[in-house]
GUSE-343303 format. One record per residue: x negated, y negated, z negated of N, C-alpha, C in turn. Coordinates in steps of 0.1 Angstrom, whole numbers, plus 5000, padded with zeros to 4 digits. Atoms other than C-alpha are relative to their C-alpha. Layout:
% residues N
XYZXYZXYZ...
% end
This chain:
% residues 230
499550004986968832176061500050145006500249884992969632456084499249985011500950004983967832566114500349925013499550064985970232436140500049824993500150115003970232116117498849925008501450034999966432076116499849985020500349994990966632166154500849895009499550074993969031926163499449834997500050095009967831656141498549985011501050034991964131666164500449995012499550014981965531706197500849875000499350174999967631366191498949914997501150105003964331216179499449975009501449944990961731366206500750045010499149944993964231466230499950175002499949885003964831846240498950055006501049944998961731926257498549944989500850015003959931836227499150134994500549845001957332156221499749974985500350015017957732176178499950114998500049805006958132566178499050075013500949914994955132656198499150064994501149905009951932896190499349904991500750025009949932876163498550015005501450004995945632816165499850135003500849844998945133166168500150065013499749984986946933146203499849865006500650104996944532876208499650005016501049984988943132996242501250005008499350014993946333076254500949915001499350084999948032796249499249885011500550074992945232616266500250045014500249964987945132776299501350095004498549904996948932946300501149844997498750114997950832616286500249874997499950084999949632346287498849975016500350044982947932156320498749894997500750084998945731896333500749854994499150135004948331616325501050014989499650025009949231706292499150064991501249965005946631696265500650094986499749915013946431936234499949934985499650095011947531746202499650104982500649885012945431976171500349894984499650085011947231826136499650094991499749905014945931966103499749904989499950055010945631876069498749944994501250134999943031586056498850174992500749895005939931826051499450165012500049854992940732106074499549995016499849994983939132026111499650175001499949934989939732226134499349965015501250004993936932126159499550075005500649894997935332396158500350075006499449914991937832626172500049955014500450024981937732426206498750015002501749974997933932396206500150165003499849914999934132756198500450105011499449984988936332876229499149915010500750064989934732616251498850055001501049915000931732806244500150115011499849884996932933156251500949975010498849974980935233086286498649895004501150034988931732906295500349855008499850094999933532556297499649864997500450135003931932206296500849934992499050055008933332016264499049884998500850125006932431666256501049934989498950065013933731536222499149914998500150155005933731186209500750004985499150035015934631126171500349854996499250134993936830816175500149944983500150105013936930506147499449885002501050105003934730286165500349975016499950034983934830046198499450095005500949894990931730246210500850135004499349864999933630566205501649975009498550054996937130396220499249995021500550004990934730346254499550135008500449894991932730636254501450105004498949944998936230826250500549965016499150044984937730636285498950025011500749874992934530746301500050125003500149905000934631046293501250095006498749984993937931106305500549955015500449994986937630956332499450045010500949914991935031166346500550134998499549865003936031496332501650025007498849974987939831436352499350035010500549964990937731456382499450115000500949945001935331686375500350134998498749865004938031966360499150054986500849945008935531976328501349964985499250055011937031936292499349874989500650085007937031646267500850014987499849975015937731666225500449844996500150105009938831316207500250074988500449975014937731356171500349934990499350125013939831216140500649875006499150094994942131006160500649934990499250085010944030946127499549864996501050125013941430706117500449855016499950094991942130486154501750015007498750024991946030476159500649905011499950094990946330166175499450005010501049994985943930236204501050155005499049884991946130586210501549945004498450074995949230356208499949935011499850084989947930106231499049985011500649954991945330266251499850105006499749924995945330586251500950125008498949994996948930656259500149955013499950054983948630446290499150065010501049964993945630606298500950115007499449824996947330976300501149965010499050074992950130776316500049995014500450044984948530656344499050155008500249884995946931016349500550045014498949974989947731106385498550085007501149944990945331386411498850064991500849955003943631526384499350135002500349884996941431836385500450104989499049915006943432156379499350054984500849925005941032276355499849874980500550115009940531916335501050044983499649995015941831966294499649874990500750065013941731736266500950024990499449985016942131776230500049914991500150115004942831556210500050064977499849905013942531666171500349864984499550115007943931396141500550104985499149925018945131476098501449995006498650035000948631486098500449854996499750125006950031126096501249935008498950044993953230906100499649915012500350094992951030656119499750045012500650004982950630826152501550015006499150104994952230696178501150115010499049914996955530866188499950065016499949964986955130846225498450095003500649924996952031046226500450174989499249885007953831316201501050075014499049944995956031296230499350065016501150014991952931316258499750204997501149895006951431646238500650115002499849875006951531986233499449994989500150005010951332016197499850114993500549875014949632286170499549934991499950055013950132226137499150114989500949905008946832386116500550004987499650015014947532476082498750124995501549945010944432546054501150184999500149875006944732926047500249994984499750005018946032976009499350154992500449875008944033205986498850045006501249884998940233375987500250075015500449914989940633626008501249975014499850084989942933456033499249905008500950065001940433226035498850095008501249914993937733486043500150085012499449914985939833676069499849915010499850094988940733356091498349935003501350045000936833266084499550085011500649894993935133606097501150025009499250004991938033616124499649925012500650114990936433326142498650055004501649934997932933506143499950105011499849944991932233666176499850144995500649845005931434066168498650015007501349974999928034036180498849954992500350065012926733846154499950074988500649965009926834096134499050154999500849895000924234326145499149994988500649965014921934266115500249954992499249985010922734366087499649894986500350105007920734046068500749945004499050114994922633796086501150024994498650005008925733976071500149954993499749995012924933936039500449814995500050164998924233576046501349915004498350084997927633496065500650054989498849995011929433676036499949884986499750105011927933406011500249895005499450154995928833126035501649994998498549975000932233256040500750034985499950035017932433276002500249894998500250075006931632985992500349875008499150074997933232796017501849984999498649935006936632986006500049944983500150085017935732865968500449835003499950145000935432525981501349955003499050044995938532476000501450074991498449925006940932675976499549894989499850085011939532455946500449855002499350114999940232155963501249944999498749964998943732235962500449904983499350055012943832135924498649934992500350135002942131845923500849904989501650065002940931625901499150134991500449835006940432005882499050035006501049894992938732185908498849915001501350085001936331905919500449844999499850145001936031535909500449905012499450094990936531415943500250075013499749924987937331545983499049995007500849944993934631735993500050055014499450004987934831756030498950085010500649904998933232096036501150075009498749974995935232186064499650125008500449874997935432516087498849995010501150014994933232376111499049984999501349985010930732306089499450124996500849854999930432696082499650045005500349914985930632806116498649915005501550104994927332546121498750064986500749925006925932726089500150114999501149844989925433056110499749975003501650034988923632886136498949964990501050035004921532736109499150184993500649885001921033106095499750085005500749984989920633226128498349965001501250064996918032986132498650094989500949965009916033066102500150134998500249894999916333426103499450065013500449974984915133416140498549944994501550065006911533226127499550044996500149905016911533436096499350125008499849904990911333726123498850005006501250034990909033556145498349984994501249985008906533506119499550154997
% end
């Protein structure tokens, strides 16, 4: 298909203000706070394996922003979520739903009305919403979102760039810690490229994901801060 095919061929689906050619995660920040709003949540799609979590934790961090995430699959989690969003509209703080893919029917037939009925919220309020890629989610919140579409990094040292990219620069004042994030960032890059060629690479789907690295610096943080203290 051509371009204007492909482009006509979505806009008759999703109509013409559907956002399919917007930024990529890396103009994660800006997309939060330049274009999208209080009453349109941020829709984070990647591939089974790859959250992307972390990059909002991440930012919510560094702009100093209140984030409360819920990892959705479960009534409890289907409640705390409508809490949580309920208070955080008011409040202007942010909220994360976590693996949505796994609760479609609650986005089809509650959380769609929820955003729906959205009205007076605070200018400030965000929610993210983050899911694998799947046919099962529900059209009318495709049509609700702003949408970024993550995609794993291909190859080693692709892999290591978009890794050590996400790492603040102060983090690496000493020069042990380096050596230490470079065999995380290794060996998290090994992991996710061999998965690729499966059942080869490893017997089953190891779900060593990027947020899992970026939580093994704080753990090497930790233990290098002790190590220290002793």
């Amino acid at each position: 298909l051509a371009t204007d095919d492909i482009t006509s061929m979505i806009e008759e689906a999703f109509g013409s203000n559907f956002p399919w050619q917007g930024k990529g995660l890396n103009n994660l920040r800006d997309v939060t706070f330049n274009d999208i709003s209080s009453m349109v949540p941020l829709l984070l799609c990647s591939a089974p394996g790859h959250d992307v979590s972390g990059r909002v934790e991440a930012m919510a961090k560094a702009e100093s922003k209140e984030l409360a995430g819920v990892a959705m699959g479960s009534s409890e989690g289907y409640q705390i979520a409508e809490n949580f969003i309920a208070s955080a509209s008011k409040r202007g703080t942010w909220v994360m739903l976590k693996n949505c893919h796994l609760c479609t029917d609650w986005l089809d037939e509650t959380l769609v009305k929820t955003l729906q009925s959205l009205h007076g919220t605070h200018p400030d309020f965000r929610i993210f919403i983050t899911s694998e890629i799947s046919p099962k989610l529900p059209t009318a919140l495709l049509q609700l979102s702003d949408i970024i579409v993550a995609e794993a990094p291909t190859g080693i040292k692709a892999s290591l760039s978009r890794f050590f990219s996400r790492i603040s620069s102060d983090r690496f004042a000493n020069s042990v810690q380096n050596r230490l994030y470079l065999i995380v960032g290794w060996t998290h890059a090994v992991i996710q490229e061999r998965l690729r060629f499966m059942p080869n690479g490893w017997s089953q789907q190891y779900e060593f994901t990027e947020a899992d690295a970026i939580h093994a610096l704080d753990v090497i943080d930790s233990l290098v801060s002790d190590s220290c203290g002793k």
